[in-house]
Structures are given as C-alpha cells and as structure tokens.
N, C-alpha and C positions, 0 to 999 in steps of 0.2 A: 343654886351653884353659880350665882354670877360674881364672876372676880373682873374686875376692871384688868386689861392686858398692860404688864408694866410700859412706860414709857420708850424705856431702852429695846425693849422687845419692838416696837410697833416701827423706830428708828431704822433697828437692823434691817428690818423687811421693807420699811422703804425706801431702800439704799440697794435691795437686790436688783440686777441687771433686768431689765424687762421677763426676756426670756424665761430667768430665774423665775423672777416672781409668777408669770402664768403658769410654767411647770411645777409650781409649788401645789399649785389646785387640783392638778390632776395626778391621779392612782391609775397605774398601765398593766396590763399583762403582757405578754408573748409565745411565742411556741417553741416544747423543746426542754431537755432541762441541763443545758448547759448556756452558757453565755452566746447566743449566736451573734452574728454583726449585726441581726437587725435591732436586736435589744442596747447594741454598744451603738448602733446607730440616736437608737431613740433617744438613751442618755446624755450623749455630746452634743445633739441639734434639741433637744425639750427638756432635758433636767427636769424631769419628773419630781413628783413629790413625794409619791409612794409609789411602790409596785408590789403587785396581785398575783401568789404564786397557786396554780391549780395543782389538782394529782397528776396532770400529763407533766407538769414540772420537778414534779417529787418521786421520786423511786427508791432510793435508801440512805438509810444515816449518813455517810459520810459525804454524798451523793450532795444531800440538802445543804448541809455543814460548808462544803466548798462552793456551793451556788450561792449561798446568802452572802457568805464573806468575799467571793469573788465581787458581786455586786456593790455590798459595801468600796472593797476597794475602789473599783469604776468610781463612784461616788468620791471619794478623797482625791484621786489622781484627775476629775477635771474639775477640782475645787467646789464640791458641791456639800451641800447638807445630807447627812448621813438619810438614805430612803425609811420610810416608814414600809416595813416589810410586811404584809398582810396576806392573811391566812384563812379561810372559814375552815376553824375547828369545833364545829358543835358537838362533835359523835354521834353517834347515830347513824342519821340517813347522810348527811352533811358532814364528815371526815374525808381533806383532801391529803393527810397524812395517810398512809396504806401498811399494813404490818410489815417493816417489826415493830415500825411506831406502836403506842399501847392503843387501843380501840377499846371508846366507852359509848355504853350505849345509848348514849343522847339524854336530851330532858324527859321526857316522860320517863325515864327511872329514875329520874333525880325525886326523889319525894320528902326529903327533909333537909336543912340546914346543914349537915353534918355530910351529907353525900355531895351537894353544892360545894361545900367548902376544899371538900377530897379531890372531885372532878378541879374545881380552877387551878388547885395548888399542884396535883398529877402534871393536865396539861401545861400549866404555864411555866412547869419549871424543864418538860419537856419541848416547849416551842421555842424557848429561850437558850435552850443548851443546842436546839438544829438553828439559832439565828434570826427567828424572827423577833420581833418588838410588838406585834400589833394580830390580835387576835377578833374578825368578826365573831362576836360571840360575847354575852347571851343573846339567844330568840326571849323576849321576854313579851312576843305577844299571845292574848289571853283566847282561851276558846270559846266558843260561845256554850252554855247553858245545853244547851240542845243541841241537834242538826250537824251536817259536816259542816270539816274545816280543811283549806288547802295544809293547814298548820299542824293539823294532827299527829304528823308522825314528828313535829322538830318543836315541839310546844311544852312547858312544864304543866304538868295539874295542877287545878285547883282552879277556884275563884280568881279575881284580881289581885287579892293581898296578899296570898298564898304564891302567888308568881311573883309577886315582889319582892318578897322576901327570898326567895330561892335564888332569884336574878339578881338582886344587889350581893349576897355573897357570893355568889359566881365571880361577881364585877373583881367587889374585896379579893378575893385569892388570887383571883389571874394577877391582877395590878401587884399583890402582894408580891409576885416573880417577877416581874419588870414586864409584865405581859399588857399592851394595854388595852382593854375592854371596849367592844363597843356593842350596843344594844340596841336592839334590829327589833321590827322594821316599825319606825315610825310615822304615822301615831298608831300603829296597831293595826294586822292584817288578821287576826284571829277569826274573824266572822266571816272571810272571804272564801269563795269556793274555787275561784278559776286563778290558772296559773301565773304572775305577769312574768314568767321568762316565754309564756307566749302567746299572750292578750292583755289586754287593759282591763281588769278587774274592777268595778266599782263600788264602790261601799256607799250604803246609804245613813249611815249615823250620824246625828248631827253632833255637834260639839257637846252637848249635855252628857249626852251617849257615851260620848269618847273619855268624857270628864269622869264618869263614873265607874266605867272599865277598864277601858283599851289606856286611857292613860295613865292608869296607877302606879304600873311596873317602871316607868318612863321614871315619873318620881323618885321610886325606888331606887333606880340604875344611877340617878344623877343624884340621892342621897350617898350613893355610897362612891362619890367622884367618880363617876364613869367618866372617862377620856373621849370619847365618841359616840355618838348616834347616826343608825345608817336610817337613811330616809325609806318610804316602797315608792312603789312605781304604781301608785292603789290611785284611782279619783275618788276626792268626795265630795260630791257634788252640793250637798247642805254646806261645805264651809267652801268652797272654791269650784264652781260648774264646769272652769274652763282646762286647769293646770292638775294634773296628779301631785301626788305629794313632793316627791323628788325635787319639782320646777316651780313649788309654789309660795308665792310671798304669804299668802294667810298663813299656812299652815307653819312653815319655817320662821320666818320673820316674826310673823307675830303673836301664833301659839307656840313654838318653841323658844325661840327666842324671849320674846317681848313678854308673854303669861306666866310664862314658864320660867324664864328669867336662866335659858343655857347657856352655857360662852364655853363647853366643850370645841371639839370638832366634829362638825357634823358633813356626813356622807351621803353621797348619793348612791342608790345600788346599781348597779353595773350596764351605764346606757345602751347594752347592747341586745339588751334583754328585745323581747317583744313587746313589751307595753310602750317601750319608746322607739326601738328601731323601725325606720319606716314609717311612724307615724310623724314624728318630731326631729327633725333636723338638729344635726351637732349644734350647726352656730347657734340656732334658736336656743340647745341645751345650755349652751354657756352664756348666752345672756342673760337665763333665769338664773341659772349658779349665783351668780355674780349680783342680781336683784333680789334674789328671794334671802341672802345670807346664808348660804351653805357654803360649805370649804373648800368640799373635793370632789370634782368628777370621777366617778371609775368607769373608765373605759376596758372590760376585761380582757380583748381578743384583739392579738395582732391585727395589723390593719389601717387605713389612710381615713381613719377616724381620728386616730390618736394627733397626726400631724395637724387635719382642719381644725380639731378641739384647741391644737398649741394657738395654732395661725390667728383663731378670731379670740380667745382670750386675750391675744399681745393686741390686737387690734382693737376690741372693745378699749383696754385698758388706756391706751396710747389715747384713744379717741376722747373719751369721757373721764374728766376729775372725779366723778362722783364713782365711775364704779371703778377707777385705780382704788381709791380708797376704801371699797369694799374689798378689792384683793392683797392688798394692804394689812387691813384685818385678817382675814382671811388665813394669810402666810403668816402672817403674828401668832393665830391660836395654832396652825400648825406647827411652829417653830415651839410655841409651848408645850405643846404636846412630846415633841423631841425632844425638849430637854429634860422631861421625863421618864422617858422610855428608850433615847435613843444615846442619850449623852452629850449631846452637842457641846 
C-alpha cells in the first residue's frame, strides 16, 4: 500500500500555521458529553487532529448526533480541518456505543466472511449516521495456538489467515460506509498476557515470529486499504530492547513503514495508558512520534498532557528541519485520510 502523497497534498500541510500543523498529530479526548469550555478550549489554543469519544461521552442518538456536529462546527467556525472523530466500536467487550445503539457481539463470533461483512456494514453505517468518520477497529491480532491471551475475549478465530481474511472485510464494509478502518494493535498483541493500560507487556518474538503470525492480518488490513494502524504500547525486545512499539523507529519506520511499504495513518494507542504513563514522559513521547514516523498521538483523558504534547510538538518542529518535515508528512497522510472519510 504505498502511494507516494500528492504534491499539492504535502504543500497544503506545509503551509499550515505551526500550531495547526502539531495539532494535526494529536487525537484528544475530554470529560462529559456535551461541549464543555475545556474541549472549546483545547480546540481554539491546539486545533487538534482528531478527537476520541468514550461511553462517558455517549449516552443516546440524538445525544451523539448533536455532539459530533457541534464539534464539527467548532472545527469550521475557527477555520480548522474537519476532526477525525474516533470511536472503538469492536462489540463485544469494547462497545463505547450503549443501547439503543445495536450491540454486536465482538470478533469471536465473527467466524465467516459473511458475518464480517454484516458486522462492518451494520456498524459503519450506524457510526456514520451518529457522526463519526473513523472507527478503531478491527482487532486483527492473532491468538496464540495454545495458552492465554490478554486478547481472548476481542480476538477473531482461527490461525493467522483465517483472521485475515475476517479483518480485511471488516476493513472493506466499514470504509465501504464512509467509516474509516484502523487495525490494532500493531505488530500484534495476541500472545501477550498482561494488560498495557496498566504495565508494560513484553513480547518475546522475534521478527521471524511476527513475520509468520502476528503479521499476517496487518497484510491483510493493508490489502484491503485500510486507512489506519494503531501501534501497542507491547516491547519487543528481539526487534527494539529499548522503545515499545508505539515510540519505535525499528518497528514503525522500518518494519511498517519501510518492509512493509504503509503510508496509511498510523496511530499510537492512547499514551495515557500504563505502559507509558509514568514511565515515558509526553515530550520524550513526541519526539519519538515525530522519529519513529507515526502520525498521531492519542492522548485520551482530559488533562495538562494534551497542552505539553501541543507545547513540545510546535517546539520540536520550530527547532529542527528534519522532524518539521516528518510532521509535514505526517499532516499530509492525515489530511488524506480526510479527504476520504471526512470531505475536506
């Protein structure tokens, strides 16, 4: 899936106001599910890229409907690029939609083609009619053979090919509703036990390992245009001893990227997690962003993260040619991705 980014595209983006451009990188949540000032705050001082809506944000149809479009508007009225509105809809265990939304019941009943296809086209044509554009989802990592998995309950069956094929038409139907797909967690958390929303997990597989498994579905997701990959917050220490996946140039840069040859949008999951909170410092997170070739910080939870994440992004950027022009990129492939799914 690598498409060279058009010329005019890479222009636009290096023409946005500083500000602009480092808010382009980061994905924000907040508290609440109405527009409070601190979210109209965040908007007018960081012009965020995307924002992250949980169940404490969501409480019924019409509820949703005037939150997504309020926000949109914010977005038009201080001259911004329409938000990438994100969502984990996996069903299951992970539905941040609550009834009367439809409730499905995640990947492990997904078991054929035909239910994958049902589930993307269900939801995406329901995420799209409450507002949003950008769907975390499919899980498209694999379980191991044997032994637990932290994955087991939000995991499809089967081998590696078998969740490939499940995940890439998941991809196809959401995208096919204007829903855009991203496919978690890369390279693959299927064999890990402990949780990283609160530890650092380590995986011992080396690249072979991953090449034969854990990376298949990845293929898959990116055969079938997926729009996004969200990174884990996993270490593996055979390809990278020092950086988890999220912050890591091997793993990003050069096995997604470079082997793998992606030029979707690729995501970090939510730095607020335990695998990196407390361990890794914002600024520190954004200077790998911005090295390793990933797009977007999610920062999920209100908070004076979000502003130090803006502060040292404009400040990296300002400082250094070389990683402007990573965020350059960066707000390039995100701006192609909106004019996908968002209209630009």
């Amino acid at each position: 899936m690598k498409n060279a980014l058009p010329r005019a595209l890479l222009e636009r983006a290096s023409g946005l106001p500083l500000p602009q451009l480092a808010g382009q990188m980061l994905g924000i949540g907040f508290d609440g599910p109405e527009i409070s000032p601190v979210i109209r705050g965040y908007i007018k001082e960081f012009a965020p890229g995307g924002i992250v809506l949980f169940a404490q944000n969501l409480k019924k149809p019409d509820q949703v409907r005037s939150l997504t479009g309020g926000l949109q508007k914010l977005a038009r009225e201080q001259g911004l690029l329409p938000f990438a509105l994100c969502v984990d809809q996996e069903g299951g265990v992970v539905a941040r939609l609550k009834p009367p939304f439809i409730q499905f019941e995640g990947n492990p009943a997904i078991t054929d083609e035909n239910l994958a296809v049902e589930f993307g086209h269900t939801c995406g044509r329901e995420l799209k009619e409450a507002g949003f554009n950008v769907n975390f989802a499919p899980v498209v990592d694999v379980l191991p053979p044997e032994g637990e998995s932290i994955m087991k309950s939000r995991a499809f069956p089967g081998p590696p090919q078998a969740v490939s094929k499940l995940g890439a038409a998941v991809v196809r139907s959401l995208q096919e509703t204007g829903i855009m797909a991203v496919a978690k967690h890369f390279p693959g958390i299927g064999s890990t036990v402990l949780d990283s929303h609160k530890e650092l997990p380590v995986c011992p597989a080396g690249l072979e390992q991953l090449k034969s498994w854990d990376l298949v579905p990845f293929y898959g997701a990116m055969s079938a245009d997926a729009g996004g990959v969200m990174l884990s917050h996993i270490l593996y220490p055979a390809i990278d001893p020092v950086w988890p996946a999220s912050l890591s140039v091997a793993i990003v840069k050069d096995l997604l990227r470079g082997d793998m040859g992606y030029d979707g949008v690729v995501f970090t999951d939510d730095l607020d997690m335990g695998a990196i909170e407390g361990r890794i410092s914002i600024e520190t997170c954004m200077e790998r962003l911005l090295e390793a070739d990933a797009d977007m910080a999610l920062i999920c939870h209100q908070g004076p993260d979000i502003a130090l994440a803006h502060h040292t992004l404009v400040k990296l950027v300002e400082k250094s040619p070389t990683l402007r022009q990573s965020a350059v990129i960066s707000a390039a492939r995100i701006m192609a991705a909106k004019s996908r799914f968002c209209s630009i």
